[in-house]
C-alpha positions in Angstrom: -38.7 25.2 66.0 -40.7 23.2 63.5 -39.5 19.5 62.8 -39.9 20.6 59.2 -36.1 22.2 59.4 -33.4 19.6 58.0 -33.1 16.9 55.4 -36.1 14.5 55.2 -36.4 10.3 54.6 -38.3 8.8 52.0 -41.3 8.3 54.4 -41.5 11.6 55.3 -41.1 13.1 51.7 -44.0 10.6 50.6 -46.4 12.2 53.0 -45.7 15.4 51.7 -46.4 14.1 48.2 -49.9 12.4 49.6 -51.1 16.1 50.9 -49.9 18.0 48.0 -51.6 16.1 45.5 -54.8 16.0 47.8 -54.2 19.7 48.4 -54.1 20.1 44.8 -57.5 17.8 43.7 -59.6 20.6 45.9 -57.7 23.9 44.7 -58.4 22.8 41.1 -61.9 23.4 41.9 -61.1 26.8 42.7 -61.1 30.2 40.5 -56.9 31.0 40.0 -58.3 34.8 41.3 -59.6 33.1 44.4 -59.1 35.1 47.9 -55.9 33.5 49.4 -55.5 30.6 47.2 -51.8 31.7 46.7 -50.7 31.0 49.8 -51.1 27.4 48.8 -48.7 27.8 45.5 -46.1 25.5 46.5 -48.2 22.7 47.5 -50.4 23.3 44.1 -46.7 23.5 42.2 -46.1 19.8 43.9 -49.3 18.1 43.6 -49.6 19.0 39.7 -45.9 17.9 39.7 -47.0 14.5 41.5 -50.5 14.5 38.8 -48.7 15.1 36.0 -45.9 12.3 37.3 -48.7 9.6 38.1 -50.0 10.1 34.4 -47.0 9.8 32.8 -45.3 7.0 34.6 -44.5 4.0 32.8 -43.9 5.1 29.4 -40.5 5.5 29.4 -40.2 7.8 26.9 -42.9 10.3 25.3 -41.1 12.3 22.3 -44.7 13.8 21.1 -44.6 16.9 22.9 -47.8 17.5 22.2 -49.1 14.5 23.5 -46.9 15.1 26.6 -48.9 18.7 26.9 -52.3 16.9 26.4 -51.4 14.6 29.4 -50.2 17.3 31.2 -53.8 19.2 30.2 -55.8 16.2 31.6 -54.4 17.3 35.2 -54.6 21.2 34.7 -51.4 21.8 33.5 -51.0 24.5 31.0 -48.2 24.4 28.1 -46.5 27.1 29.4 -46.7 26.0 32.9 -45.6 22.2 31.8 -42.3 23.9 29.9 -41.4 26.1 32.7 -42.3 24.9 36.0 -43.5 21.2 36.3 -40.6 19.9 34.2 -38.1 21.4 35.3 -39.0 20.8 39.1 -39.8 17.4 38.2 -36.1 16.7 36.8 -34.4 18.3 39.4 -35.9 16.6 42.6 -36.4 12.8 41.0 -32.5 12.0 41.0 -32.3 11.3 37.4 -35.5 9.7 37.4 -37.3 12.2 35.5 -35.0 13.6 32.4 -36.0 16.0 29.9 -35.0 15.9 26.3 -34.4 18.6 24.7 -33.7 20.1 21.0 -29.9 20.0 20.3 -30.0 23.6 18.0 -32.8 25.3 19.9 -32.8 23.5 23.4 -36.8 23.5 23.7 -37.9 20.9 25.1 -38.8 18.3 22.9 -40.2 15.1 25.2 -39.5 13.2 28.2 -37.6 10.1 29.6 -38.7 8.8 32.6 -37.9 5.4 35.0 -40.8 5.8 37.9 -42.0 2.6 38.2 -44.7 2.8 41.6 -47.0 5.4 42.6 -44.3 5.2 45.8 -42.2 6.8 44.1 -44.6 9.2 42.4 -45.4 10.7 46.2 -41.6 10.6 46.6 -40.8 12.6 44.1 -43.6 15.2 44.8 -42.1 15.6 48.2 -39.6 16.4 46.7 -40.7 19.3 44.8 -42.4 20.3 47.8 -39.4 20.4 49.7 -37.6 22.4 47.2 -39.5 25.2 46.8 -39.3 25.8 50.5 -43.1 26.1 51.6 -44.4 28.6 53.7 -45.8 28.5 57.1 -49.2 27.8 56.3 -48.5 25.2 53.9 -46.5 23.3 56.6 -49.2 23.5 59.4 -52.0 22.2 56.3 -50.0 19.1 55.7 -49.8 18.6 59.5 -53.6 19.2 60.1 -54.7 16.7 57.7 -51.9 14.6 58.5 -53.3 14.1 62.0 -57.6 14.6 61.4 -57.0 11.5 58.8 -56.3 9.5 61.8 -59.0 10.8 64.0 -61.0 14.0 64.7 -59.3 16.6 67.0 -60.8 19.7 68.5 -59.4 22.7 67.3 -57.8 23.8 70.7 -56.4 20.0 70.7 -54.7 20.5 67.3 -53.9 23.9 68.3 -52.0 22.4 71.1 -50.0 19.4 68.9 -49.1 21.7 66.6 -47.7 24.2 69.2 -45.4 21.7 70.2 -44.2 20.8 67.2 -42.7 24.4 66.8 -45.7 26.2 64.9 -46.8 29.5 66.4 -50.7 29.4 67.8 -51.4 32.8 65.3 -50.2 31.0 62.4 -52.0 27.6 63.2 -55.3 29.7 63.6 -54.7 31.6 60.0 -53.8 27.9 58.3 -57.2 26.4 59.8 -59.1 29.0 58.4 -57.5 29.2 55.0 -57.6 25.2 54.6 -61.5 25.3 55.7 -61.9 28.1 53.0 -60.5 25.8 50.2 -62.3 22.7 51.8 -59.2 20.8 52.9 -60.5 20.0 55.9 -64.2 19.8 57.5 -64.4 22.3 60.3 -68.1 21.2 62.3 -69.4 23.4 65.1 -70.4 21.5 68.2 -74.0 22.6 69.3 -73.0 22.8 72.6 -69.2 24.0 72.7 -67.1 27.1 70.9 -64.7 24.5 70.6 -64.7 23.0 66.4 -64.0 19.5 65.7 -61.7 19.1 62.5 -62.0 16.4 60.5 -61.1 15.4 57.2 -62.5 13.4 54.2 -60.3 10.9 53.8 -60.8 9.8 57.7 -63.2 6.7 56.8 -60.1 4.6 55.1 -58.2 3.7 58.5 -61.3 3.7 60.3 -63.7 1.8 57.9 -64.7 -0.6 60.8 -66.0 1.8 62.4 -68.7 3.3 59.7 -71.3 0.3 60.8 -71.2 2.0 64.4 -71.5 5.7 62.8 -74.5 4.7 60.8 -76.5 2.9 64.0 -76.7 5.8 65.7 -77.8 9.0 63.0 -80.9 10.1 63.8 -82.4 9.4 60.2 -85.5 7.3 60.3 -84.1 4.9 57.3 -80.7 4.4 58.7 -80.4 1.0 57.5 -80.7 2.3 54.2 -77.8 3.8 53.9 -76.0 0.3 55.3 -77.2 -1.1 53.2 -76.1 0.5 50.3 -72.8 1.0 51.1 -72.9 -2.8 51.7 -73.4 -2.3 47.5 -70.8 -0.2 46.8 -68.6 -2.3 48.9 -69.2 -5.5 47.6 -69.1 -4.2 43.5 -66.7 -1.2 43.8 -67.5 1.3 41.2 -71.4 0.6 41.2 -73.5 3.6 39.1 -74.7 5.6 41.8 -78.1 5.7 39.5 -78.8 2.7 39.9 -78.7 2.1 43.6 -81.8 1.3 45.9 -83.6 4.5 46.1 -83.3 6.4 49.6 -83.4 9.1 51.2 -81.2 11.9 49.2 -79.5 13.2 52.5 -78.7 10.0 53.3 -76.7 9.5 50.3 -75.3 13.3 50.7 -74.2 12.3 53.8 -72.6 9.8 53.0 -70.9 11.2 50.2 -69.8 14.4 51.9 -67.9 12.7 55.1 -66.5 10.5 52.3 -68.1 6.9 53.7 -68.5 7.1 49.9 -65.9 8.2 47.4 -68.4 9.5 44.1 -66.0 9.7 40.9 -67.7 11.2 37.9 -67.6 10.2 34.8 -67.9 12.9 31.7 -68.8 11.6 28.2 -67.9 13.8 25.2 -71.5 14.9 24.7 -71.1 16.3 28.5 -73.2 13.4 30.1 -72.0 12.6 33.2 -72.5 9.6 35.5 -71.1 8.9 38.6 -69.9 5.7 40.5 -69.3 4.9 44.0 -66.5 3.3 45.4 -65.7 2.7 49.1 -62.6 4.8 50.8 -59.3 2.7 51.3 -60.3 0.0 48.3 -56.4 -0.9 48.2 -56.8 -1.7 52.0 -53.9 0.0 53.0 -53.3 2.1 56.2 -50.9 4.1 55.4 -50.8 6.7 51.8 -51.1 3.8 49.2 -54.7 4.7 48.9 -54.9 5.2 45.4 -54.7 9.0 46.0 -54.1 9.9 42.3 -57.4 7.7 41.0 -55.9 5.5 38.9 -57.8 2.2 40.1 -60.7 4.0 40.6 -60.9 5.6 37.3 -60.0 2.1 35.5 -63.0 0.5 37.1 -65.1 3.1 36.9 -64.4 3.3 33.1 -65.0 -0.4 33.2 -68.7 0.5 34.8 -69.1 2.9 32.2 -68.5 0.3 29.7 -70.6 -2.0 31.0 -73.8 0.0 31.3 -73.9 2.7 29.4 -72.6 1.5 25.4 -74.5 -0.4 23.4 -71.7 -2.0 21.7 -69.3 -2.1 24.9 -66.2 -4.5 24.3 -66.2 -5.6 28.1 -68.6 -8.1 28.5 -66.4 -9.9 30.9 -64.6 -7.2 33.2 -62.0 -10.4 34.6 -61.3 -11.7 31.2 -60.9 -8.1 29.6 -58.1 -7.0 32.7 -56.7 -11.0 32.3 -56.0 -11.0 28.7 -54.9 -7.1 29.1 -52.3 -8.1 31.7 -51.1 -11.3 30.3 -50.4 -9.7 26.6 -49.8 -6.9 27.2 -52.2 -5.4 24.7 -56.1 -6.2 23.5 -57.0 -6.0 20.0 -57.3 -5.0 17.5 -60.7 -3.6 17.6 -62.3 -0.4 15.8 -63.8 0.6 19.8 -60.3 0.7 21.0 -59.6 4.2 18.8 -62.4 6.0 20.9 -63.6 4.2 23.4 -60.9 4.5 26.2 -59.8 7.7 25.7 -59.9 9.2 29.2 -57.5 6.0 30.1 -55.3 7.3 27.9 -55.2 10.5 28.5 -54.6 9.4 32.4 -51.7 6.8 31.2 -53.2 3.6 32.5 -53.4 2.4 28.7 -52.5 4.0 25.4 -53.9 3.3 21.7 -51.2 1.7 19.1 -52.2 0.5 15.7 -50.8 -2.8 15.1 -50.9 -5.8 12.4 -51.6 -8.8 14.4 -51.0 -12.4 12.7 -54.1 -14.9 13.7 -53.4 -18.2 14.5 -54.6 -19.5 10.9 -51.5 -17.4 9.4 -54.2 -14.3 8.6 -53.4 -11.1 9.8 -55.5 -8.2 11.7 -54.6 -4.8 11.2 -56.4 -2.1 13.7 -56.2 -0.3 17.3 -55.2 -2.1 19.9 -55.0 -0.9 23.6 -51.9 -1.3 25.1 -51.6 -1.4 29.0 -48.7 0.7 30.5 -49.6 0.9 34.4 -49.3 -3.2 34.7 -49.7 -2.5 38.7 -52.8 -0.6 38.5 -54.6 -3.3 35.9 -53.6 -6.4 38.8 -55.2 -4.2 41.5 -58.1 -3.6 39.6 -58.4 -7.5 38.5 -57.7 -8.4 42.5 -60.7 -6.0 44.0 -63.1 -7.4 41.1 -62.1 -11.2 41.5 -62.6 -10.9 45.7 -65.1 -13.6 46.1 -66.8 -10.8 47.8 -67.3 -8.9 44.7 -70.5 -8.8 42.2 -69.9 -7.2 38.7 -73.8 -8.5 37.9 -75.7 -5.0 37.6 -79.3 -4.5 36.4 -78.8 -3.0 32.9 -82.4 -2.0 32.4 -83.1 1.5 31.5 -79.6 1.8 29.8 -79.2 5.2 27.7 -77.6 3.4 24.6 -77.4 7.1 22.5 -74.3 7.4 24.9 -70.4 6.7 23.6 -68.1 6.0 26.0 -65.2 8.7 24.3 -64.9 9.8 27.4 -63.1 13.1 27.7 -62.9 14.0 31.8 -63.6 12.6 35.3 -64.2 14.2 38.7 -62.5 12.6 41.6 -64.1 12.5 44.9 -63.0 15.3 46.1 -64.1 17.6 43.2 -67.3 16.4 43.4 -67.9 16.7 47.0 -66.7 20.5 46.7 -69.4 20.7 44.0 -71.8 19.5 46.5 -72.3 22.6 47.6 -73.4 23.6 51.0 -74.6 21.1 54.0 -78.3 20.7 54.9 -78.9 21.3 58.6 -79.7 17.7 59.3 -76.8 16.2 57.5 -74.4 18.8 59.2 -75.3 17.1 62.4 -75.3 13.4 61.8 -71.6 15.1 60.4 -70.8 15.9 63.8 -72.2 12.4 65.0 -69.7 10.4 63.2 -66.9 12.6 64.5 -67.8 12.3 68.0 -67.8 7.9 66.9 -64.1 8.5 65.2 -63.3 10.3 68.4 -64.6 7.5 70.3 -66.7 10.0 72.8 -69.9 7.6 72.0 -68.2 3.9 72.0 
């Protein structure tokens, strides 16, 4: 029997959050009409449920319902779907931590009250959910396969094997692999030399980021030390537009974007310009799944990026200062750029837009937007990763396209845009199966 059966602990509940939500980020991707993408519905029910949590968290109360569905919207979450479903799952795993107001005459639902206070506790919660809408067999094998391949690289008979012991049946495990390679959970990379797969999965390089240096010295590119080089960048100024890194090879960079060495997060202007920024995997240095799986850091500093280099009249001049004064007040502003120009931050719930009458100092008194910071945890971790002595926020802003406005209305995460990729060069599919064979440890 599967040690799925019984009640679960916090820990284990938490893990099933992390892979529903990362389930989720790649199905999104997907057509709803999609061969087999139903036998993922529980684990999509659960990660929008986590999404939708993560966006919402720290408001405490949202009575605009349709601001709650816009919120929702920003994660894929239809009305419909929000009223019947994600809300209602939501309230009845958290433990009162999730509580739905309703209309006294009608009983629609009317808003939300809501005392997460961690991204913990998000993945908790999601769990949860997952738990309680009793996931099928496939579902249960996918968490366990990307479970294990985030650790290290397994053959598929060796993963076969662990997850025959653990009480799945060898037919079912073989069906799950498949359907998760369809929907691009996990990498599946044919060995030249053996019938044997390895399996792998992108978000391998964040417990084993010591050992990328090692991966990279041994592809059989000619301009390896290119690509060390620039993720040496990206490391050092998190965030850095991918546009404006040295220029190498392009499958060098596709590589390295495809095994996730590099996490590319897109940024989508309201004209439908898009520019991406790199970021390195685990950039909260955490082993275990506080890895900033729902993209909130990411998204803040790539947003700050954004700012930086691509308005003309940007209001962050001084990234530190900007998250200092943010966390310290509370709020920053007023300012006529705050009503536009952080929308997609809104829309994710890191910040939200208030007009306010400020008095100045002199007794004379402001009246305008201000931007009002809501995920306090998410600005200090941003602030910490940019004030690393390590870290340069100094980018070359020649070239800049100032016609862009920075009303941003959508991002990709990494793992929408490495689905987007498309499909694996030759060459690059092998240095793929190079770095597995290092996370293995068959070449050290």
């Amino acid at each position: 029997m599967s040690k799925w059966r019984g009640t679960m602990n916090n820990q284990e509940k938490i893990k099933l959050g992390y892979w529903s939500i990362a389930t989720q980020k790649h199905l999104k991707v997907f057509r709803g009409d999609s061969s087999n993408i139903d036998e993922f519905d529980n684990l999509d029910i659960a990660g929008k449920s986590g999404m939708f949590l993560g966006t919402i968290r720290g408001n405490k109360e949202i009575t605009n319902i349709k601001k709650l569905e816009k919120m929702a919207n920003a994660v894929g979450i239809k009305p419909r779907e929000l009223h019947k479903i994600i809300l209602p799952e939501l309230e009845n795993a958290s433990d009162k931590k999730v509580e739905i107001i309703r209309d006294k005459a009608s009983g629609s639902i009317t808003g939300i009250a809501e005392y997460v206070f961690s991204n913990k506790e998000v993945l908790e919660i999601s769990g949860k959910v997952l738990e309680n809408q009793n996931p099928n067999e496939n579902e249960r094998i996918a968490i366990e396969t990307m479970d294990k391949t985030k650790q290290i690289p397994y053959l598929e008979s060796e993963i076969t094997q662990l997850l025959t012991k653990e009480g799945f049946s060898e037919q079912d495990i073989q069906l799950s692999i498949a359907l998760q390679s369809q929907f691009k959970l996990i990498n599946k990379l044919n060995k030249s030399k053996s019938k044997d797969s390895i399996i792998s999965n992108e978000y391998i390089w964040g417990p084993n980021h010591e050992k990328i240096a090692l991966a990279v010295s041994g592809i059989k590119f000619n301009k390896r030390q290119d690509l060390k080089e620039v993720i040496d960048i990206i490391q050092n100024s998190q965030g850095y537009p991918i546009e404006k890194l040295p220029k190498i090879d392009e499958k060098l960079l596709l590589l390295a974007q495809k095994t996730g060495m590099i996490d590319p997060t897109t940024i989508i202007s309201s004209r439908g310009i898009r520019k991406n920024f790199g970021f390195t995997p685990n950039i909260l240095n955490d082993t275990g799944f506080n890895d900033d799986i729902l993209d909130d850091v990411k998204l803040l500093l790539a947003s700050i990026r954004f700012g930086e280099n691509y308005t003309e009249f940007s209001t962050i001049n001084d990234p530190v200062r900007f998250l200092e004064s943010l966390i310290r007040y509370g709020d920053i502003g007023p300012h006529s750029a705050n009503a536009s120009d952080y929308t997609l931050l809104e829309k994710k719930g890191i910040v939200k837009v208030k007009h306010k009458v400020k008095s100045s100092y002199y007794g004379n008194s402001r009246s305008g937007y201000c931007l009002e910071l809501v995920k306090e945890d998410v600005a200090k971790k941003a602030l910490e990763i940019i004030k690393s002595p390590h870290y340069n926020m100094n980018i070359d802003k020649a070239e800049s396209n100032f016609e862009l406005v920075n009303d941003t209305g959508n991002y990709m995460p990494p793992e929408e845009v490495r689905i987007n990729m498309g499909e694996t060069p030759e060459e690059v599919s092998e240095a793929q199966e190079h770095f597995a064979s290092i996370l293995r440890d068959e070449l050290l």
